[in-house]
N, C-alpha and C positions, 0 to 999 in steps of 0.2 A: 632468545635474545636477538630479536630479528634488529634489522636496523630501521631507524625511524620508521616507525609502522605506515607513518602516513605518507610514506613512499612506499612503501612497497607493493608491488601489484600483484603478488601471489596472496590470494583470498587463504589459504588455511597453509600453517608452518608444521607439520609433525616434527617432535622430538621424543625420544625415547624416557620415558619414567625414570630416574635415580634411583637406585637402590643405594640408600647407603650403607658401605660398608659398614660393617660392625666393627666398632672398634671397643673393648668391653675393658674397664680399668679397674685392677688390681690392688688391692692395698693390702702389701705383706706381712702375714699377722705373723707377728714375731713374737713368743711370747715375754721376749727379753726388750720388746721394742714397744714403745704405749704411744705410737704416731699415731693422731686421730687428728690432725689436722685436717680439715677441706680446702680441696684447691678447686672451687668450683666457679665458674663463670657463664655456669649454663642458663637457657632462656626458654621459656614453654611460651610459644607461641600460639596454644589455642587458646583462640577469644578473638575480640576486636582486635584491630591494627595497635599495635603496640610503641607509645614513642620511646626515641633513641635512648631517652637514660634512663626508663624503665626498662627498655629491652636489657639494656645489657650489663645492669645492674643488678634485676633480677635472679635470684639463687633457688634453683628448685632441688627438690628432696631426688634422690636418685632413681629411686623406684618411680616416677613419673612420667618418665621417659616418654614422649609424644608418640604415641601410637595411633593418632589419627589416618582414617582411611579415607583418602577420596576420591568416591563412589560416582560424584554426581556430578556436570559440570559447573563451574563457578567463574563469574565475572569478576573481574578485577578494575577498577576502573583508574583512566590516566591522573595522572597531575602534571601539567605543565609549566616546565623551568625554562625561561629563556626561549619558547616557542617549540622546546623539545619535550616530546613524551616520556616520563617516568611512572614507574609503579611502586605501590608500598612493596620494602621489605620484608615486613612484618603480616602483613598480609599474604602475602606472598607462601612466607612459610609456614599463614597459618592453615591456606587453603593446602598446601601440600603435606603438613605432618611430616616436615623436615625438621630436624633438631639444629639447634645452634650454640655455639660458645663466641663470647668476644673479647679478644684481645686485645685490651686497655694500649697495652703499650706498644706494639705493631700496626693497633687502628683499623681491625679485621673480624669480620664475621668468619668463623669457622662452619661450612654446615654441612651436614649429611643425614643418615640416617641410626644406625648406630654406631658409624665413627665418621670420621671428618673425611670429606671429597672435594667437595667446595671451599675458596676462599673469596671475598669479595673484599677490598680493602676502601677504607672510606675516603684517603687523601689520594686515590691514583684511578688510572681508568685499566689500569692490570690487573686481573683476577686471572686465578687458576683452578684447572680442574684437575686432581690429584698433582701429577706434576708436571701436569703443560701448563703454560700461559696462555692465556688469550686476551685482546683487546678491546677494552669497551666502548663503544664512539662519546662517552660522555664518562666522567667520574660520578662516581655516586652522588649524593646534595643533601644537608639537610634541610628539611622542610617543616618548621615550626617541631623543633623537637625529636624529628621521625626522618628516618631513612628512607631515601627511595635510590632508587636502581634503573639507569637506562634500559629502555624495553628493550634492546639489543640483547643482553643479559638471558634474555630467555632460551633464546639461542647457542649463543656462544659459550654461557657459563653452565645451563642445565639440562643441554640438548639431551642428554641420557635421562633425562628426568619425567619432563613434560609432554604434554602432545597439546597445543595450544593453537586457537586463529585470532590471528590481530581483528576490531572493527576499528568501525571511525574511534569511538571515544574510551571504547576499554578493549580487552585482550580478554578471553574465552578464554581460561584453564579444565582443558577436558577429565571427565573422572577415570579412573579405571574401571572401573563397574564389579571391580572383586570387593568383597567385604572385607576386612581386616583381620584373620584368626587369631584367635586368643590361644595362648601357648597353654596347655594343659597338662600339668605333672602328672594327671593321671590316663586314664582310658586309652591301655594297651592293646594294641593290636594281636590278635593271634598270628600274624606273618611275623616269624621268628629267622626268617629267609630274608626277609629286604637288607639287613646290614650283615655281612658275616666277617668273619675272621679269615685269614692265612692261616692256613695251619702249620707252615713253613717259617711263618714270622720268627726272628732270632732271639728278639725278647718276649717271648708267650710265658717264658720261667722269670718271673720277676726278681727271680736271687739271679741272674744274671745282670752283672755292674761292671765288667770290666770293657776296655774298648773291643768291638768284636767285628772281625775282619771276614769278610763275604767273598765270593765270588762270582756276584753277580754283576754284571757290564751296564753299571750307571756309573761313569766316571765323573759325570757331573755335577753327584750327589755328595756333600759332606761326610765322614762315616762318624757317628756320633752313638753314645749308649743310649737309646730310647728309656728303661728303666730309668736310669737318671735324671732325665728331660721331667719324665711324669711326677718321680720323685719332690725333684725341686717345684714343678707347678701346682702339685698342695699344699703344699707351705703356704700358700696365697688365699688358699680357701678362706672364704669372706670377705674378700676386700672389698670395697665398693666398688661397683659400676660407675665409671662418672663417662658422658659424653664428649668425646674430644679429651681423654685424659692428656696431660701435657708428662714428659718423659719421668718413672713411675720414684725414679731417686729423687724428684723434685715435686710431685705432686700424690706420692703415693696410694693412686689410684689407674684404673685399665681401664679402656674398654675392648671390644674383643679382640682388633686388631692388634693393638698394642700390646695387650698380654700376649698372644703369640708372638710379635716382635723381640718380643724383652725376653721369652723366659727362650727361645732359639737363640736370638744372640748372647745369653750365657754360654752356648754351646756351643759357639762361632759362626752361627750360621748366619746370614747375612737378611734380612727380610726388609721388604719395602713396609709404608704406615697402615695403608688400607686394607679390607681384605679384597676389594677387589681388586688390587694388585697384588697380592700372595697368592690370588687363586691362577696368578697367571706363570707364577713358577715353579720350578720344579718338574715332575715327571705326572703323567694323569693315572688312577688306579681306581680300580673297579670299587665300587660300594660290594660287592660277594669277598673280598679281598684285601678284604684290610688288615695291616699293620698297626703297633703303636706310635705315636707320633705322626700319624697322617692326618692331614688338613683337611675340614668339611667343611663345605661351604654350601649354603642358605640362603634365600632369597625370600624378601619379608611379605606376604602376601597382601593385595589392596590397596599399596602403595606408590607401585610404578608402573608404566604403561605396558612394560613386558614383565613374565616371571624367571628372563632369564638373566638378572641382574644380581649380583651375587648382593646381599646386604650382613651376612654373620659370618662367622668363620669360630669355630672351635677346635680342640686336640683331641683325637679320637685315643682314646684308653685301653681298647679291647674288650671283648663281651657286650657289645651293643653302648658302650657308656662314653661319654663325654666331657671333658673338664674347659670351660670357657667363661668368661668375662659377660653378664648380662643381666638387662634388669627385670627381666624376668623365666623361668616362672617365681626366682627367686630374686633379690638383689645380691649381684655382685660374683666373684669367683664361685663357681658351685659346680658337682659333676652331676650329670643329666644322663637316664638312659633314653636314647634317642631310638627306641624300640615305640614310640608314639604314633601317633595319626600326625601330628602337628610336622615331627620331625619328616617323615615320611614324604609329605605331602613337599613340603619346600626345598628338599634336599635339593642340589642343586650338580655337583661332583666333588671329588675325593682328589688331593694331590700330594705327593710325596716330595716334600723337600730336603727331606735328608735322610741316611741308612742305618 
């Protein structure tokens, strides 16, 4: 989001690819409980530029989830408000295979990857990235129907995102040149070594429920029963994925962050929205090393201009397996052994939030 392009005299702006976190959403299958409501306001952006009330009207299936990769560079070209540069939105997200939700009543594009990182709001020139603010030299506009976005935006709102060079009349969105992997439930690897266990870990006996007290010098860790944690997070098995789930007693849906969020803070444990803000607390731990209840985190290949951007986050289970919010290989709540090529490959680090 550089400012007014046609001032600026730096010929090319690098920014870093977005990963968006995963945020993977839940719907608690109770079997005393028959919620099958949708609280969906999501938006598939691949295709042509999309106008404003189809964009954010639009309701897609959840399993659809924009998995576009891009590979190659693509031009975006300006539209001019008031002698100032803007670009489509919708474009915008379509060349990137970013997901989006909009917020009818706040007046907000929500967007990221598999959960929300970005906000653009349509009446203000303030947007945020997780939870800073930044400034946009213009508000957003509509334009015949469609949203556009001051070119500044590129910068300020998706500098993790993009690697882009302003010209005269349009902005260059550079590709990654990684292909996109598709997540494969099957085609295990014979390294039975890349994810291992603790053999020390205190819930490896799953009849172990009661609080249990350690002696190991993390005082900054909550002390919490893991059994329990895991316990209560399949009860959730199947719920849908939705992107951008809104909090899960009022839309009865996750995506991956938020299911971590919600089913720790049953626990007391305190977690920010995104995962790539979870991946940034707590204590770090070895992938040879794991406990239950330890947090992995993933980065979506093909999508951003580094692969050191965290875009998933799941609950490691023990024995190579994982219970997390995603729309695929499956839709929605499901446990994964992450004994893959796929998981393998994007793994990104392991953190311990709580004991």
């Amino acid at each position: 989001m550089k400012k007014s392009i046609y001032s600026i005299t730096a010929a090319i702006l690098s920014i870093s690819v977005v990963t968006a976190a995963c945020s993977d959403q839940d719907r608690v299958l109770n079997n005393n409980n028959n919620e099958d409501a949708r609280f969906e306001t999501q938006m598939n952006t691949g295709g042509n530029a999309v106008p404003l009330n189809e964009l954010t009207n639009r309701n897609r299936s959840n399993s659809q989830l924009n998995t576009y990769s891009l590979e190659e560079d693509t031009a975006i070209p300006y539209q001019y408000v008031n002698g100032q540069p803007y670009i489509s939105l919708a474009r915008l997200l379509e060349v990137t295979g970013l997901n989006s939700t909009y917020d009818e009543q706040q007046k907000k594009f929500e967007i990221g990857d598999h959960d929300m990182v970005y906000q653009i709001f349509l009446n203000s020139n303030q947007a945020a990235v997780e939870d800073r603010t930044v400034s946009l030299s213009q508000q957003p506009v509509d334009v015949k129907g469609e949203t556009y976005i001051p070119v500044d935006a590129l910068g300020k709102v998706f500098s993790d995102q993009l690697t882009f060079t302003p010209q005269e009349t349009q902005v260059i969105i550079h590709g990654s040149g990684e292909q996109n992997a598709e997540i494969d439930a099957g085609n295990e690897e014979q390294d039975d070594n890349f994810f291992q266990d603790d053999p020390n870990d205190p819930f490896k006996d799953e009849s172990v429920m009661l609080p249990y007290s350690t002696q190991e010098d993390i005082p900054a860790l909550k002390n919490i029963n893991m059994n329990t944690l895991i316990n209560r997070a399949k009860r959730y098995l199947g719920v849908d994925y939705d992107f951008g789930a809104k909090p899960y007693p009022r839309s009865k849906r996750f995506d991956c962050s938020s299911y971590v969020q919600y089913l720790f803070g049953k626990q007391g444990v305190d977690l920010p929205r995104t995962a790539r803000a979870q991946a940034r607390r707590g204590v770090s731990v070895s992938r040879k090393n794991l406990r239950k209840g330890d947090l992995l985190f993933f980065y979506v290949p093909g999508r951003f201009k580094t692969n050191k951007t965290v875009g998933h986050v799941g609950i490691y289970m023990g024995n190579q397996k994982m219970i997390h919010s995603s729309p695929s290989p499956k839709n929605g709540v499901q446990i994964t052994n992450i004994n893959k090529s796929y998981w393998k490959k994007t793994y990104l680090r392991s953190r311990r939030v709580a004991r």
